[in-house]
C-alpha positions as MATLAB code, in Angstrom:
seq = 'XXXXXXXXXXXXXXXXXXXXXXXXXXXXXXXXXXXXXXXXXXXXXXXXXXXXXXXXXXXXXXXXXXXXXXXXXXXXXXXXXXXXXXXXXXXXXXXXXXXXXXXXXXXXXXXXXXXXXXXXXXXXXXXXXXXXXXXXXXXXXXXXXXXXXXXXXXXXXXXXXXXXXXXXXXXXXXXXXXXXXXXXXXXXXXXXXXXXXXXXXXXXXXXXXXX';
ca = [
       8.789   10.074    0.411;
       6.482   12.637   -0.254;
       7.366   12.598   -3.838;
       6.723    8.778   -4.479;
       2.951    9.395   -1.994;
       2.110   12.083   -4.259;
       2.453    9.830   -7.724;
       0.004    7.110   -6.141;
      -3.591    7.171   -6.598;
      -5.660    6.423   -3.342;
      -6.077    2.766   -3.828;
      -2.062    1.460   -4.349;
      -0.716    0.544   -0.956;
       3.099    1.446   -0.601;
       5.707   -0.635    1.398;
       8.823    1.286    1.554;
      11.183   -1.026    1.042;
      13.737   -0.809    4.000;
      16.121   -3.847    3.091;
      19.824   -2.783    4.264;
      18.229    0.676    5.438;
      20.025    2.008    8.900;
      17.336    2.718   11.738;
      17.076    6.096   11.835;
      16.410    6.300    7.793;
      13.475    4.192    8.417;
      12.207    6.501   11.686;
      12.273    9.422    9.596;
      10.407    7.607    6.848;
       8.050    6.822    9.577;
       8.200   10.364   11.559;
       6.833   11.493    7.718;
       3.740    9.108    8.380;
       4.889    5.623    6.865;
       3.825    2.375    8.547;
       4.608   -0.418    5.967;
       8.008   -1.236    5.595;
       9.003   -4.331    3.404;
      12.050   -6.415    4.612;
      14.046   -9.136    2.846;
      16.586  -10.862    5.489;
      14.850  -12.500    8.506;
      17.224  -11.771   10.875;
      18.009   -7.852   10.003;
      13.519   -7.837   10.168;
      13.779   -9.341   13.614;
      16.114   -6.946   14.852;
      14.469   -4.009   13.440;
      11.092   -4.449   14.633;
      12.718   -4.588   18.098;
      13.981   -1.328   17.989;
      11.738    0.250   16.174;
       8.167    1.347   16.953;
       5.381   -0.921   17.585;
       2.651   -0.201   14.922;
       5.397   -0.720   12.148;
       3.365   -3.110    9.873;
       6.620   -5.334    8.589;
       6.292   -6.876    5.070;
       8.448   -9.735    4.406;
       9.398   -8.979    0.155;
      12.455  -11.404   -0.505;
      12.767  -15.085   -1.329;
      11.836  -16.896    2.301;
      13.993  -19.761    3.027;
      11.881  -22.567    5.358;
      14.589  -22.431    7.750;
      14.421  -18.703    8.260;
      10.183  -18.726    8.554;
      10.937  -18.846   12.753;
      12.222  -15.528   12.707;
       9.995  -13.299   10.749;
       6.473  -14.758   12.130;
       6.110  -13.092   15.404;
       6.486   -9.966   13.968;
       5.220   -9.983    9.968;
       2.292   -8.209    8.952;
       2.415   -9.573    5.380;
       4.762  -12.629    3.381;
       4.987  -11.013   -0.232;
       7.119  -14.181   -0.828;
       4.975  -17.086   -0.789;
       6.710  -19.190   -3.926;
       5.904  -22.855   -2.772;
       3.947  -25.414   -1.033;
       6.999  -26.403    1.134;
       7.138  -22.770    2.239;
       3.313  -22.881    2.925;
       3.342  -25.990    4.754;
       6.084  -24.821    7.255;
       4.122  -21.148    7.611;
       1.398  -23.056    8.147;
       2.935  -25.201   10.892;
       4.434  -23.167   13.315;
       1.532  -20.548   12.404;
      -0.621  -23.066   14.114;
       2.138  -23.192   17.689;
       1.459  -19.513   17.500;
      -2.213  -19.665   17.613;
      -1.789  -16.805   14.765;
      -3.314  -16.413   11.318;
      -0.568  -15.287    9.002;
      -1.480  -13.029    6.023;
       0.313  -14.259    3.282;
       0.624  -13.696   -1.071;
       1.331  -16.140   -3.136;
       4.167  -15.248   -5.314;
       3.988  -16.055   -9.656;
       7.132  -16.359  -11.592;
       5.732  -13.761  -14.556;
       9.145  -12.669  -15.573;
      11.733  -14.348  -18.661;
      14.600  -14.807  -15.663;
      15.029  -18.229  -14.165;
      16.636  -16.792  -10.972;
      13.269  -15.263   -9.797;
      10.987  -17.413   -7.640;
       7.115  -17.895   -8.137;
       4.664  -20.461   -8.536;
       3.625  -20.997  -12.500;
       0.086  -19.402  -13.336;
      -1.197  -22.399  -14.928;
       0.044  -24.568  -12.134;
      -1.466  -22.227   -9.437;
      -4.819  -21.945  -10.947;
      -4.989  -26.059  -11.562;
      -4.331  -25.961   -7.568;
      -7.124  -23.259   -6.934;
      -9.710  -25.133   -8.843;
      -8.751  -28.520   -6.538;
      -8.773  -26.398   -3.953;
      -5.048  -27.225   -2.263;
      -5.053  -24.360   -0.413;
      -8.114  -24.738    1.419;
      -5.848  -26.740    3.799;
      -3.842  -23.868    4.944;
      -5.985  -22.637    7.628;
      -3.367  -20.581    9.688;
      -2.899  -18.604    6.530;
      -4.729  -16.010    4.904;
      -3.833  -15.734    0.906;
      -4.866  -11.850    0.179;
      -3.739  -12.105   -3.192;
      -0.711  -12.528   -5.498;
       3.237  -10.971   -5.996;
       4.987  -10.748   -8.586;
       8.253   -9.427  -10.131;
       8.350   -8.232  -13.904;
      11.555   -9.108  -15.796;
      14.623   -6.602  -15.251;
      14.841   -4.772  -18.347;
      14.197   -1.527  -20.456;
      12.072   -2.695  -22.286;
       8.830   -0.920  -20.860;
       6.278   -3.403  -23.513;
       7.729   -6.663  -22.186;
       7.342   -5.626  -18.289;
       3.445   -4.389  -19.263;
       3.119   -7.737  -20.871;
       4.117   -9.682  -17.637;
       1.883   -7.413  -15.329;
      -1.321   -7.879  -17.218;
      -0.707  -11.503  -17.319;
      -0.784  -11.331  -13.787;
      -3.330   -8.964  -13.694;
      -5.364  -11.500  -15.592;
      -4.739  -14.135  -13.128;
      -5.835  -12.742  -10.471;
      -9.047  -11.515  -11.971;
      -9.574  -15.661  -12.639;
      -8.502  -16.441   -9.029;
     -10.748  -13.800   -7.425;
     -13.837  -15.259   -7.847;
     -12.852  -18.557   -6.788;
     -11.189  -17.408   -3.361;
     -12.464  -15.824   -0.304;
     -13.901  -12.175    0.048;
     -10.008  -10.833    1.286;
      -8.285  -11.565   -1.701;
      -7.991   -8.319   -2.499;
      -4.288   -7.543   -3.168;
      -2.236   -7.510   -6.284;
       1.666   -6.258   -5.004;
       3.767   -5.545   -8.480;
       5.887   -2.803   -9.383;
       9.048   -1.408   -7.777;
      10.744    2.098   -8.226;
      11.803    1.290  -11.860;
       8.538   -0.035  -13.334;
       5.882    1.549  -10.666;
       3.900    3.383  -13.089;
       3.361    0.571  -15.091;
       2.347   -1.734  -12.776;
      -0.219    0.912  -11.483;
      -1.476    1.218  -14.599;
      -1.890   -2.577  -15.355;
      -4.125   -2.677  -12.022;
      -1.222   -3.121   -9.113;
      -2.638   -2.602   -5.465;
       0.370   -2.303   -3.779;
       4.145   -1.135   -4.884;
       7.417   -1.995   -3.565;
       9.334    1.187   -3.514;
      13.010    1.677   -2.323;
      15.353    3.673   -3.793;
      12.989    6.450   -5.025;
      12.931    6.686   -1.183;
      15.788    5.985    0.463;
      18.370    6.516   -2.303;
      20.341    3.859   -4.085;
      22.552    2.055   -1.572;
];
């Protein structure tokens, strides 16, 4: 933990990523001063943030199915995951039951891998500019996710974070005064991502240890 602090400059965020982590792993991440945890089941978030303590700020990070959103919103701090209108429109609506504002990212598929969910840049900016999400009053967009292609090859994975980089620079003028977070980079491809302008890294394994 202290390790992966140390090798962050002041202004990356980190979300220890606590996805299949046991409880007591994550209270002795958070006994060493960590607050954000980033989740990727519903359920196992739910149950966590039950037994765990109460200023645990609880990142949703995985692919969010509409079905599951029920779970997750009385106790999420941040969606990472935010990969569709559907999605949106169901946050949205039981957001608004709540009476809560949910802060939310939109996710962009920047990487060569079908499997991996996103909205497509140019799509996403043709939606900014006729302003579609203006709608979406129960959530706040802080900014954008995204997840670079796994491989080694270290040019490819820059590529795909400065095109996201570049996006959000585009976005950020056209958005509100909170849309201020750029989450990209995990423990394989951190460095990188810092380096191509990432606010906020997803980090498990260089902290918990592979599972």
């Amino acid at each position: 933990m202290e390790k992966v602090k140390s090798e962050l400059p002041s202004q990356v965020t980190l979300v220890a990523v606590s996805k299949t982590k046991p409880l007591h792993m994550i209270q002795e991440a958070y006994d060493a001063g960590q607050r954000i945890f980033g989740e990727n089941r519903p359920q196992e978030m739910a149950e966590k943030a039950e037994q765990l303590p109460l200023d645990i700020q609880w990142h949703m990070i995985g692919h969010l199915q509409t079905n599951k959103v029920k779970y997750i919103l009385p106790y999420v701090s941040l969606i990472h995951s935010m990969d569709s209108l559907g999605l949106m429109d169901e946050v949205q609506k039981r957001a608004k039951k709540l009476e809560k504002k949910i802060d939310v990212l939109l996710q962009v598929h920047i990487a060569q891998e079908d499997q991996k969910h996103g909205f497509d840049a140019e799509d996403l900016m043709n939606m900014v500019n006729k302003k579609v999400f203006n709608s979406y009053n129960h959530l706040c967009i802080k900014g954008l996710m995204g997840m670079a292609t796994f491989t080694e090859d270290q040019a490819q994975i820059r590529k795909e974070f400065r095109s996201l980089k570049k996006l959000f620079d585009e976005m950020r003028p056209l958005m509100h005064e909170n849309f201020d977070t750029l989450s990209m980079g995990m423990s394989g491809d951190m460095q990188i991502a810092i380096e191509e302008g990432s606010t906020m890294v997803r980090i498990g394994s260089s902290i918990f240890g592979n599972r």
